[in-house]
N, C-alpha and C positions, 0 to 999 in steps of 0.2 A: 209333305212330299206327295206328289201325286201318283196313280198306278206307272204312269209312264216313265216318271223318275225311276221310279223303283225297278222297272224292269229294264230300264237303260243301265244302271247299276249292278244289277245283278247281270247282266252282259257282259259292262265293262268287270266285273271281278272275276267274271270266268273265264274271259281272255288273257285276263295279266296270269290266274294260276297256270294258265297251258301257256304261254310265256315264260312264265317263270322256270316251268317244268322240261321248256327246249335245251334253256339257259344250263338247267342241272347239267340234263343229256349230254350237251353239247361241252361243260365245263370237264365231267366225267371223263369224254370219249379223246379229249385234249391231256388229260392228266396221265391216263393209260399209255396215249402214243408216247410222252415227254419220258417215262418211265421205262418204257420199251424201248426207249432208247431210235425210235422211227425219227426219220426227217421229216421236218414242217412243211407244212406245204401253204400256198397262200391262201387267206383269208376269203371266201366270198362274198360279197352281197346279195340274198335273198331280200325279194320283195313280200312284205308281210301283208297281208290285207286284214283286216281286223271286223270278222264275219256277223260283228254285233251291229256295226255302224257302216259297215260295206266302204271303210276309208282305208285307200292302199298307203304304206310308207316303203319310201326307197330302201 
């Protein structure tokens, strides 16, 4: 594996953890409202840009 590997790797693993960590936030802040008994509200689409590979997803 070469340095470049290696440090596109450790990119990609440090995007998916703060990913993964929106996901929490965001599962969290969903469970509280449902619990609280609030109305849903609709879903939005943010666009992620992924700052290791500078590649946006819809």
């Amino acid at each position: 594996m070469t340095e470049g590997e290696k440090t596109r790797l450790i990119a990609w693993s440090n995007e998916m953890r703060n990913v993964h960590e929106r996901l929490r936030k965001a599962l969290r802040v969903t469970q509280e409202a449902i619990a609280a008994g609030d109305p849903a509200e609709p879903a939005a689409r943010a666009t992620c840009c992924c700052s290791a590979t500078g590649s946006v997803l819809p």
